[in-house]
N, C-alpha and C positions, 0 to 999 in steps of 0.2 A: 725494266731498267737493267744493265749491262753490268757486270763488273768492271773495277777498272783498269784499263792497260795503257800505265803508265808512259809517255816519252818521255819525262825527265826521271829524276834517280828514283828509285824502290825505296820509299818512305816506309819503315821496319820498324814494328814494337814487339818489343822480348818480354813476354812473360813467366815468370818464373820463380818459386820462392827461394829457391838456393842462390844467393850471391854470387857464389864460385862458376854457376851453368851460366847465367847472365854475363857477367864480364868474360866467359869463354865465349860464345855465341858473339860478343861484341870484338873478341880479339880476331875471330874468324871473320870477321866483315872486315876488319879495317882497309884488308890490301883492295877491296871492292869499290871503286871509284863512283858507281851509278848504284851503290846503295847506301839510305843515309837514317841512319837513328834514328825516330825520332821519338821515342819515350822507351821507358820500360815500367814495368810495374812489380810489387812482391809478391802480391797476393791480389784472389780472384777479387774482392770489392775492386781493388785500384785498378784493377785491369778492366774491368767492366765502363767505370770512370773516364779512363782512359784512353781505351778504345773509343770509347762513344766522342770524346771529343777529339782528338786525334785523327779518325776516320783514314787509318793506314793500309797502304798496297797489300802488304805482307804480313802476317802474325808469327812468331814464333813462339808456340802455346803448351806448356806445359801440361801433362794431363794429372798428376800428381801431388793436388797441393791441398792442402788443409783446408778444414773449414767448406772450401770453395772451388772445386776441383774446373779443370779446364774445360768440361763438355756444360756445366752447369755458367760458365763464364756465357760462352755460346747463347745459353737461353737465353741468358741476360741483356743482351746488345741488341738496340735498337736501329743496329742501320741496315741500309738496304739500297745497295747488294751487301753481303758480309767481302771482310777482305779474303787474301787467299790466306789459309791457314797448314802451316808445318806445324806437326803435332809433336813435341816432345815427350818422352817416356822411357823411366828405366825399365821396361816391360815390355818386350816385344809377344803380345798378346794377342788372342784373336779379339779382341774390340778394336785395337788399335788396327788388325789386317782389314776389320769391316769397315773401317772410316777409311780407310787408305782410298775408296772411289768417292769420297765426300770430301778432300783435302789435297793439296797438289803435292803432300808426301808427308812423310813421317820421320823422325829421327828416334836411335835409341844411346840411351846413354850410359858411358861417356860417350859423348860425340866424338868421332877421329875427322881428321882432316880429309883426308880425301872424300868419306860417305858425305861430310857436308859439300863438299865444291860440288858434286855432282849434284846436289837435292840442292843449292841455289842455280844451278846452270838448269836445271829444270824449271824452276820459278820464272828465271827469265824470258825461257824459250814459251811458259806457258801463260805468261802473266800478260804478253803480246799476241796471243791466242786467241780466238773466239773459245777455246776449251775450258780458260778460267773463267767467262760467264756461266757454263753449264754448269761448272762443280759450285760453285756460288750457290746456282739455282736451285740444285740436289742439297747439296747442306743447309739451306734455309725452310726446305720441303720437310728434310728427318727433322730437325729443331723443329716444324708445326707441328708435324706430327706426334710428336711423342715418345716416338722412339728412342731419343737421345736418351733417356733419362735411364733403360735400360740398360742400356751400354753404357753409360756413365760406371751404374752401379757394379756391372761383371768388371772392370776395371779398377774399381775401388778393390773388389774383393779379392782380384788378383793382386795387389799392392797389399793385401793384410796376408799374403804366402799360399795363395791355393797355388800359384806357378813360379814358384819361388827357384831358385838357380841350384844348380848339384858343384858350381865349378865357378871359379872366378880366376882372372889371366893377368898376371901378375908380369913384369918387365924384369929382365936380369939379363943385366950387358946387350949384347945382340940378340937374349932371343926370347922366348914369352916361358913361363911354367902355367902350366895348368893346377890350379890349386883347390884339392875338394874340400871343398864347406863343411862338411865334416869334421877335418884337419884344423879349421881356425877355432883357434880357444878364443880372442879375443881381438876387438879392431878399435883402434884411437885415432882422436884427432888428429894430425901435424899439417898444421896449415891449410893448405892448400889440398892435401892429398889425407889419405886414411892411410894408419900402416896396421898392417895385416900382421898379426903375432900366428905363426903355426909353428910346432915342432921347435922349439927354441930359435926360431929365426926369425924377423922382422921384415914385411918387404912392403914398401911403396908404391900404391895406386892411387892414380888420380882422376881419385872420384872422392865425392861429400861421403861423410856419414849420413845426411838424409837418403841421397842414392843407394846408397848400401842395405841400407836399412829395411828400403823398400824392396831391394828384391831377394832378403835374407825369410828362413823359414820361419815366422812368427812364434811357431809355438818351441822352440829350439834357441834362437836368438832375440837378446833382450835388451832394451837399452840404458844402463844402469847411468848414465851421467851425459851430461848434454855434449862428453866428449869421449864417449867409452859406449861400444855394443861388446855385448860375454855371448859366448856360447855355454848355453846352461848347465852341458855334459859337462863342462871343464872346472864347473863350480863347486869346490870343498865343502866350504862352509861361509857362513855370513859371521862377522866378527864385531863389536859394538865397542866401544871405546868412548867414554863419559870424560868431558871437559867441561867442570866445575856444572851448572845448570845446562849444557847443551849436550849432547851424543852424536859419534858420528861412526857410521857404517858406513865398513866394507866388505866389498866380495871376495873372500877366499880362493884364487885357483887351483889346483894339482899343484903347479909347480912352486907354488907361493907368494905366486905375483897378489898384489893388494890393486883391488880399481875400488875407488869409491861409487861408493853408493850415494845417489843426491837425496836429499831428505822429502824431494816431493816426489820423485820415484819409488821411495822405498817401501812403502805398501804393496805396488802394485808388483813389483820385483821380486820381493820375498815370497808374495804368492805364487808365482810363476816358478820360482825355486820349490817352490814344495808340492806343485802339483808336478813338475817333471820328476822331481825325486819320486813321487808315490806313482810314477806311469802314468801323468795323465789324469 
């Protein structure tokens, strides 16, 4: 049995746990006349769910997600041919370079505009193919085999910082800074975007705090509030402050800045503060 190569529009499901990569992924289709939504999912169960009943041209599959990451989505789908699969990832990785012959391409994130038109203008050139049977047929051969599962794993464990980034590129007017990871004492929510606190300045990237997170150095960067990662050098002291029967902690930085501490992080936070303090 053939993959399929659509003549009417590119029936597309975004998987994805971050909200913000999802409706980006959907804001980048919209000017695409001959491709058309037809589900998304948060997470690997629903995507599996989904998939299977849906049975869509195209995947845009996240490889980074909780619980259920996107190669174990993979084992899970019962159809045959599988669709064509774009693998998303803040990790430009060698598991991700290995699947790159098992997937009609890869994205890394944040996704920019032009790398996506080009990795859809390849879908469609290959989704019309006799090429997307073959990669079908090779990605359903690793998935018997076995293999996936290893490659899953090298990818998880590059997501917990064995390939973590030296540098993040930050926008300012016309033109980009190079900003060393090092240099960030701390990174917050704002919306849509993360702002990057270094050196007394604040700058504006738009990317999640999940993205960030993943590709920040685990044992260095920590995430102290479902809207706040510290960089652990940057850490004074941990401060505690009693309201009548409740307590609430903060993280002290150098400069004075207070980020709270959430109460069901704070175990594992303070540990992580006192083993960086004592080296480890």
């Amino acid at each position: 049995m053939s993959a399929p190569t659509p003549t009417g529009p590119i029936r597309v499901v975004i998987v994805d746990d971050e909200p913000i990569a999802r409706r980006g992924i959907k804001q980048l289709l919209k000017r695409h006349t001959d491709v058309q939504v037809a589900g998304e999912a948060r997470n690997g169960r629903e995507a599996v769910r989904v998939l299977n009943a849906l049975a869509p041209d195209l995947v845009f599959l996240d490889i980074q997600m909780p619980e259920m990451d996107g190669f174990a989505v993979l084992r899970e789908l019962e159809l045959n041919p599988l669709p064509a699969i774009v693998f998303v990832t803040a990790h430009d990785s060698f598991a991700v370079r290995a699947f790159e012959t098992h997937a009609l391409d890869y994205l890394v994130k944040p996704v920019h505009e032009a790398r996506f038109e080009d990795s859809l203008a390849r879908v469609r050139e290959r989704l019309r193919s006799r090429e997307a049977a073959e990669l079908s047929r090779r990605l359903s051969q690793l998935l018997a085999s076995g293999d996936m599962q290893g490659l899953g794993s090298t990818a998880n464990d590059t997501a917990r910082g064995g390939d973590s980034v030296r540098s993040v590129v930050v926008a300012i007017g016309g033109s980009d800074l190079l900003v060393d990871v090092s240099d960030i004492e701390w990174i917050e929510a704002d919306d849509y975007y993360a702002a990057i606190h270094v050196k007394g300045r604040r700058h504006l990237v738009r990317e999640s705090l999940a993205s960030l997170e993943g590709r920040l150095d685990r044992s260095r960067f920590v995430r102290a509030h479902r809207s706040a990662i510290v960089n652990l050098a940057f850490v004074r002291e941990l401060r505690s402050q009693s309201h009548g029967d409740s307590s609430e902690t903060s993280l002290v930085l150098r400069d004075g800045t207070l980020v709270p501490l959430s109460r069901r992080r704070r175990e594992e936070v303070t540990e992580a503060v006192r083993r960086f303090a004592g080296g480890g």
